[in-house]
Structures are given as C-alpha cells and as structure tokens.
Steps between C-alpha positions, in 0.01 A plus 500: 500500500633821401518816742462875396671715675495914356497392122814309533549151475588312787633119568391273731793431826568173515468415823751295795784708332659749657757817368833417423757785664810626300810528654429893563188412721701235671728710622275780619320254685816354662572877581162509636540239699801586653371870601247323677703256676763787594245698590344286780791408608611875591127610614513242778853558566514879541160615467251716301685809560741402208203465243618847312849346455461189445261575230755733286725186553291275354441726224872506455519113477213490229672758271833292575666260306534248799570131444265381726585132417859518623363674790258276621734230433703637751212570742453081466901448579488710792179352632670154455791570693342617770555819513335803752111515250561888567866555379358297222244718414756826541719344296189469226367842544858600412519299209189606345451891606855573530672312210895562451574611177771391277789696463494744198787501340669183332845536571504248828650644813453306874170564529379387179708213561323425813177572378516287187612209750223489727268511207668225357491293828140622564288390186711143462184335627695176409731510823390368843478819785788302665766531186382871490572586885822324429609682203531228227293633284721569184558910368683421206678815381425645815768397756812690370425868448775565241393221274433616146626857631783532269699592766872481457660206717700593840863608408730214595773612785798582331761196587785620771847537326742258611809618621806587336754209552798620659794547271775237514728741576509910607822630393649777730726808407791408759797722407710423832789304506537160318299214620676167589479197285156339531288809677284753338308771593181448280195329665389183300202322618558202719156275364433439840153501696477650801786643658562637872759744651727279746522753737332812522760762650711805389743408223829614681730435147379488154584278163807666353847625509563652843767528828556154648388631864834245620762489238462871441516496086255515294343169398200334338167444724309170330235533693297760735521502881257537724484589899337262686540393836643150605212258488294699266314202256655480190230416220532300137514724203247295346395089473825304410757231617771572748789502258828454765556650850834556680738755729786678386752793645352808272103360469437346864242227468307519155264337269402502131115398355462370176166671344508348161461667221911579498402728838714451795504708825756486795541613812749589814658572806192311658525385824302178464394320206131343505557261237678201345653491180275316221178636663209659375377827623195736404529823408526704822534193733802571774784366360769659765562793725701789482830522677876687521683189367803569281671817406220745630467831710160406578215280485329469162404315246678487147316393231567473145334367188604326171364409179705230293788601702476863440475713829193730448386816737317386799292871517341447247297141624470607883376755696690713780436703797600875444 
C-alpha cells in the first residue's frame, strides 16, 4: 500500500532494521559518552559548583581531536592493575581535556625525543603492562639522540709522543789538558735500567786532572770522591755481578760490579765489604760501607765508572749534595 505524504512519494520502512552509523557518528557518540561518564564522575566528586567549568571543558573535548580509544584503553590498564579509581580518573580527565601536543617543529631535540617514545610505548597495545613498566618495549631510532644527525664523530686524542732516545754519545768541548789513554770526557749512554747514586754526600774531588792532596803534583783523578762518614752504606750502581773484591796500599778495601752491557763500576777506601765475589746484587742493594782505608785524608767513598775499559765522568750518572 502506498503512502502520500505532501505530493511526494514516499517508501515503505522496512521494519526490524535499524540505522547504520558512519564512522563520524561513531565517534561523536563515543565523545558523548565519555562527557557523560567524566562528567558524573566529577559532579559526585567535587560537586555542582563546578557545572560552569566543567561544561566549557567538555565543550573543549567535543571540538578536540582526542583519541578516545587509546584513552580508554588506558583507563582499562589502570583499572586492571589496581590502581587508586580516582588517580585513574585524573589521569583520564587529563588525557582527554588537557591533551599534550606534539612538538612543532621537526628537527628532534630531547623533548621530542621523549615525547615520540612514550607515544611509541603507549599505543603498542601488543605488549603486556609488565614489559612496559619494565622498559622493553622497543624505540627503534629512538635510543641514541645523534643517530641520523650527521654529526661529525668525536676527535680521537692525539697519541703521546714517545720520547727521544738518548743519544749514544754527547760529545763535550773539553779544551784542558790531554786526557790519559782510555778516559774521555764525553757522556755516552750506559744502556742500563735503573741506576742509583752509591752514596749521597758532597763530592769532595772531581773527575779530572788535579793536585794529588799527598804526593803534592798534579795527577789524574779516575774517579769522584765523596765525604761520607765511616759506616755510611755504600749502595750498587745498578743490578749486576760482583766482578772481584780485594785491599791494597793506595785503594784500602775495594770492589768492582759487573753491570753488563760493557758497564763496570768500582769502588774504595771502604771499610767493610758486604759482599762476596761472584754474587749478584740489585741495583741499590748495600754492597759495602764507606771507610778511610788506603792512601786517604778522610773518609769517603771513591767511585769510578767504565765503559769497555774506558774511564767515563761519574757527574754526569749521579747526583751530589751542594
């Protein structure tokens, strides 16, 4: 049977059907919906006397472009957990009237970093609340600041410079009188590790041509002297074998090491000798003591030092008291 209604033609409504919703009036009804809910929730919780305001927000929220799913989703999580219901609900009301907006510009700087990492960890619905309150959800491209930033690499240190090796030999302008067979007055280096002064004292007569303090002429000094008192602790040059010891008129009781390396060092007028001949000694180790044996006017220690033979400057490879 056909109906007239104002001249136009009209069709029957089928009936036990009912209006299919786009995705438009969906989501105004999910807006609705949630205006309601929020609304109820802060009448009873605060009272009427926020009506005026709570009305402007909830026009705010309809003219919004909130995503409503994500937030309820949340709402659920939190519910699940157990969480306080009303610092759920806060933390709803603050996702829906007071939404966080996404930084403007694109160049990413720490807080668009952080931002875009919550997000991520936030809608991957696919991850169990316990892997997101541990942190294993995955930010690819997220965890190092500087990647894809172009930025240039960090400078390398520059490498320390090694030091110069010490020449084999220093050559020194001596113009004094000339030198005995096998002595020199250039410094050559020894090869040696470490090395220790045997006694630490004044040197009371240097390496060189000078007055024999006895036989009153001028002689040759092999070696430097230095005052020490009897019993002072006569130490080894450096590591080595004890070459010979023995006791004579013009040296007193004396000693010679063996270093190696074609370094020998030797010492008198001790008063007592500390070791045997054939030992080994370390460098610094007491290897005698200081004494007024021999042809002396004093206690001290003489010490010399040779290299393949050749008698060498003892000043320059030990130190003095001034």
């Amino acid at each position: 049977m056909m109906e007239k209604t104002m001249g136009r033609r009209a069709y029957p409504r089928a009936q036990g059907t009912r209006a299919i919703l786009g995705e438009r009036e969906k989501r105004r009804l999910m807006q609705l919906g949630a205006c309601l809910l929020l609304f109820l929730a802060v009448f009873f919780a605060k009272g009427a006397d926020r009506l005026d305001a709570l009305q402007e927000d909830l026009q705010r929220a309809l003219r919004s472009d909130v995503d409503f799913r994500a937030a309820f989703a949340d709402l659920g999580w939190s519910l699940a957990s157990g969480r306080p219901v009303a610092e759920t609900m806060g933390e709803l009301w603050v996702d829906v009237f007071m939404p966080k907006e996404k930084p403007a510009s694109t160049a990413l700087g720490e807080d668009g970093l952080l931002y875009q990492s919550t997000q991520l960890a936030l809608r991957r619905r696919d991850a169990s609340p316990a892997a997101l309150l541990a942190g294993a959800v995955s930010r690819p491209d997220y965890d190092d600041p500087m990647a894809g930033s172009g930025a240039p690499p960090a400078a390398e240190p520059e490498p320390i410079p090694e030091p110069e090796p010490e020449p084999t030999v220093v050559y020194m302008d001596y113009t004094g009188p000339t030198l005995p067979d096998n002595t020199t007055m250039d410094r050559y280096a020894l090869g040696l590790g470490e090395t220790v002064t045997p006694v630490m004292a004044v040197e009371s007569s240097p390496f060189g041509w000078r007055m024999h303090p006895l036989e009153n002429e001028e002689k040759f000094h092999y070696g430097v002297d230095l005052a020490s008192e009897t019993g002072t602790t006569v130490k080894a040059f450096a590591a080595g074998t004890v070459d010979y010891i023995g006791e004579s008129d013009v040296y007193g009781q004396y000693l010679q090491l063996d270093h190696g390396n074609g370094v020998k060092s030797f010492y008198a007028h001790c008063s007592k000798l500390c070791v045997q001949q054939g030992q080994t000694v370390a460098a610094g180790e007491k290897v005698a003591e200081s004494g007024a044996t021999g042809e002396v006017t004093g206690p001290h220690l003489h010490f010399e030092l040779k290299l393949n033979g050749v008698r060498l400057n003892p000043e320059y490879y030990i130190e003095t008291q001034s």
